[in-house]
N, C-alpha and C positions, 0 to 999 in steps of 0.2 A: 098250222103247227100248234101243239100245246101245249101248255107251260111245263116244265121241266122243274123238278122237286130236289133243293138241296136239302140236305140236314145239317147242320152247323151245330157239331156236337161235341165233347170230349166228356172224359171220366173225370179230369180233374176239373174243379171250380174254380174261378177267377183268372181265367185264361182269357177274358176278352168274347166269350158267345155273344152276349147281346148286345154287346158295341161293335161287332163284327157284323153281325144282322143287321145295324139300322146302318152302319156305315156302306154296307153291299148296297141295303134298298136305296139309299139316298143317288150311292153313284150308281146304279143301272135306271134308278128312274130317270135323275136329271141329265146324263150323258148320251143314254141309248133310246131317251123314251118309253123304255121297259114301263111295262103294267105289272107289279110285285104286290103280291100277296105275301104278309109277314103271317105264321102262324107260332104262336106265342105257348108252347107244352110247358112251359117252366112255371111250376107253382108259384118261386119268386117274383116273375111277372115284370124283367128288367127293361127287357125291348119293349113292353107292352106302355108302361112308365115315359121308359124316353121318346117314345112314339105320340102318347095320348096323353099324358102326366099323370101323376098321383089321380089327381080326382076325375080323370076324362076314364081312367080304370074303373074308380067306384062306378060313375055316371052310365057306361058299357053293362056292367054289371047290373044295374036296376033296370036297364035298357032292354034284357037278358041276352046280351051278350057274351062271348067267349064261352072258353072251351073248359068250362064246370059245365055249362050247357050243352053244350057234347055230350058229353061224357053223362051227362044225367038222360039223355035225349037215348044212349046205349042202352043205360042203365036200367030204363023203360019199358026196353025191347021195340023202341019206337022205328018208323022207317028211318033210316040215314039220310041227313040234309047237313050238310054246313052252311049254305046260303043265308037262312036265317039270323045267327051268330055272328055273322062278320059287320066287324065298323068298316062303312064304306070307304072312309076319308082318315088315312093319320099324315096326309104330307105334313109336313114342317116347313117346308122348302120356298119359299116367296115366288120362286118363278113359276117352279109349279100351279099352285092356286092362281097366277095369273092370267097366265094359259086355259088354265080350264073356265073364268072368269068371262075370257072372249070366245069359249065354243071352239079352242086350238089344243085341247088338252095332249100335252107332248111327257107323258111321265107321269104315272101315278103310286099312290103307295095306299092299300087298305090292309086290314089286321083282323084278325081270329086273334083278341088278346087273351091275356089269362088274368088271373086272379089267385090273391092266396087263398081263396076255398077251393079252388082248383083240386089242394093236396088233402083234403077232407073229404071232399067226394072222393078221389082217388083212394085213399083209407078205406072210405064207406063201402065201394065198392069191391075194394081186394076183401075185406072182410065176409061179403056175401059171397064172393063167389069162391073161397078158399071152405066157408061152411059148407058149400055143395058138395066138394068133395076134389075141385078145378086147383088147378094149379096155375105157376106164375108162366110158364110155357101158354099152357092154353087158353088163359086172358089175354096175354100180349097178341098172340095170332086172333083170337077174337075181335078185339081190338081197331088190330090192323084191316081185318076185312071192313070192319065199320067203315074207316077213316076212309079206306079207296073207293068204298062206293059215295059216302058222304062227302068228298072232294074229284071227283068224277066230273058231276056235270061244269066244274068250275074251274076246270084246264082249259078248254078254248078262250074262257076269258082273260086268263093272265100270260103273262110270259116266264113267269118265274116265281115261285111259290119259298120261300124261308121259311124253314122249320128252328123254329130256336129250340134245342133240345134241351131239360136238366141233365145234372151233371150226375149222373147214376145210371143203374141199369134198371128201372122200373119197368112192368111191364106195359105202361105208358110209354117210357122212354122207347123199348124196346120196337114198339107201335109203329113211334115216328122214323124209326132207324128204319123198318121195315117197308114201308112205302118210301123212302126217298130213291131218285134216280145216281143221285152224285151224293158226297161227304164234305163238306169243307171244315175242317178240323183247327182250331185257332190251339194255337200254343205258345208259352212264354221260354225265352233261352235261357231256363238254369234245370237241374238235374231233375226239381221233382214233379216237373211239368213235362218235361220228358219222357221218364219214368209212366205217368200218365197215360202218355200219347201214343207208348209203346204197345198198352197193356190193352188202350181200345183199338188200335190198330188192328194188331192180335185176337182181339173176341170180335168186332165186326169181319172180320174176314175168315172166322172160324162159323159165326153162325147165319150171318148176315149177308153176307156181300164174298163170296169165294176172292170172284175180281177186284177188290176194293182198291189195286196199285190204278188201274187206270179210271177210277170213278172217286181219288183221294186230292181233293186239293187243301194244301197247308199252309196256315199264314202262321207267321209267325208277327204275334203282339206283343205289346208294350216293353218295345226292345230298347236294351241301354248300349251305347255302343261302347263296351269295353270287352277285352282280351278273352278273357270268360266265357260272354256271350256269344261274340265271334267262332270260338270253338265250339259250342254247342250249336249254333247253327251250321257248321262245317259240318259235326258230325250227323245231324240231322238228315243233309244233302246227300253228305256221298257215303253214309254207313245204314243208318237206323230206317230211313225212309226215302232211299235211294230211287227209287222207282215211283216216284209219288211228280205231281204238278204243285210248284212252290208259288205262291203269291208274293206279293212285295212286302218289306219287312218296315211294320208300322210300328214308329218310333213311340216312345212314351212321352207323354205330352197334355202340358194343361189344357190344349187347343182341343182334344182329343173329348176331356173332362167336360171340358161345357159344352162343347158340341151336343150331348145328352142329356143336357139340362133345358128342357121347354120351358117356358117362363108359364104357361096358359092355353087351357085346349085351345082355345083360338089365337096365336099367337102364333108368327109367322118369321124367318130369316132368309136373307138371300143366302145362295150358298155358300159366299165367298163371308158371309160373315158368321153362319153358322160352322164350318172347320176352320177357317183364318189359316193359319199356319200349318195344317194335313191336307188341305185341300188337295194339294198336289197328291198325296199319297194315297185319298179316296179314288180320285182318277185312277191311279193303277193300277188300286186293285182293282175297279170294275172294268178295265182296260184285260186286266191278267186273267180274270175271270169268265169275261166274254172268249176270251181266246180258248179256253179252258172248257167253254162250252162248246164252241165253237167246234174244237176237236172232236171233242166225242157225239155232237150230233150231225157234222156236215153244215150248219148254220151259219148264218153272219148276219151282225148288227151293225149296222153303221151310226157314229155317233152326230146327234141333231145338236148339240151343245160344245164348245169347249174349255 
């Protein structure tokens, strides 16, 4: 089997993408033993941070790592390889590295990060190729033929590949939208995150994904549990996104906050001390999300951890 490519994307910002991605990779690594490939498209470079820190970014970076090197590697007209670029190692997770310590390795997590020159090269390169005469249509498909061949021979190795998208439609963005096999779409419960969710719902499934109700799973993040919110995720369910695979609904939380914060590239938590009080809610999602997978390929994971 070979790994299977979400995109973890929305049009609106601060909806929880890249705490949604390290929260996924943590529980399919450490509950199912998943082998997850994080890839890090977002110029910001959030998951890439909370994965490797501030300076395990820079360090990637002089390393030549990440995906400025991509994308410069396109930019070249060079063959397509991602294997190069990728950090082999961003666990966090204490058990993890323990495991792999004694030659039992049960769960990994490696990164294609990004970098803020990311959006420079990207600049760099819509400039050249808009002087040719090319449009944002025909970079993005460009693009995207890169990406699946340069991510090709690196399916049999993972089980599951996270795309962290930005929050726009670049034809970068577009790229990663375009090679994924599933969506998981993170959203917060008030009107203009909503509004958001609608609007990409609506263009991925006009240009992207015809079928996007049965390849759409929605988490709804940083939920307050009041009167308000409860309506909007009511309306979510049974009106706006009816036909969709709902994830469990992660609460807003300082546990949430530090969980993202590495203290040092080498610097390690068990998991129970790195989410503390989400723990439980990291399980379900990679509980709701194996299911989720589960469905639409015939697959099953059974969990080595609980």
């Amino acid at each position: 089997m070979t790994a299977i490519t979400a995109a973890i994307a929305n049009l609106k910002g601060g909806v929880g993408k890249s705490t949604t991605t390290v929260m996924l990779a943590d529980g399919l690594a450490y509950f199912y033993g998943m082998h997850v490939l994080v890839i890090d498209l977002d110029p910001q470079a959030n998951s890439s941070q909370m994965l490797l820190t501030e300076e395990g970014v820079q360090d990637a970076s002089e390393q030549g790592k990440g995906g400025h090197h991509l994308l410069a590697q396109f930019m070249a007209g060079a063959p397509p390889s991602a294997a190069p670029f990728i950090m082999p190692n961003a666990v966090t997770l204490e058990e993890l590295r323990i495991a792999e310590e004694q030659d039992e390795r049960q769960g990994w997590i490696s990164i294609l990060p990004s970098h803020p020159k990311l959006r420079m090269s990207e600049l760099t390169l819509e400039e050249e190729w808009y002087g040719k005469s090319g449009t944002p249509t025909t970079l993005s498909e460009a693009l995207a033929k890169h990406f699946r061949a340069a991510f090709e021979p690196l399916l049999p190795l993972y089980d599951v590949i996270l795309l962290d998208c930005p929050p726009h439609l670049s034809p970068l963005a577009r790229a990663g939208l375009s090679i994924a096999d599933v969506f998981l779409t993170p959203t917060i419960a008030d009107s203009v995150s909503t509004w958001g969710t609608k609007q990409f719902s609506e263009w991925v499934g006009r240009f992207i994904a015809p079928d996007l109700p049965s390849r759409n799973f929605i988490l709804i993040t940083r939920f307050r549990d009041t009167r308000y919110s409860r309506q909007i995720v009511a309306d979510l369910r049974d009106i706006y996104l009816k036909d969709r695979w709902f994830g469990p609904v992660i609460p807003e939380s300082v546990h949430v906050l530090n969980a993202m914060d590495r203290a040092a590239p080498d610097s390690y938590n068990t998991f129970k001390g790195k989410y503390g009080g989400v723990r439980t809610d990291v399980r379900r999602l990679a509980e709701r999300f194996t299911d989720f997978l589960g469905q639409r390929t015939g697959a099953t994971w059974q969990k080595i951890r609980d």
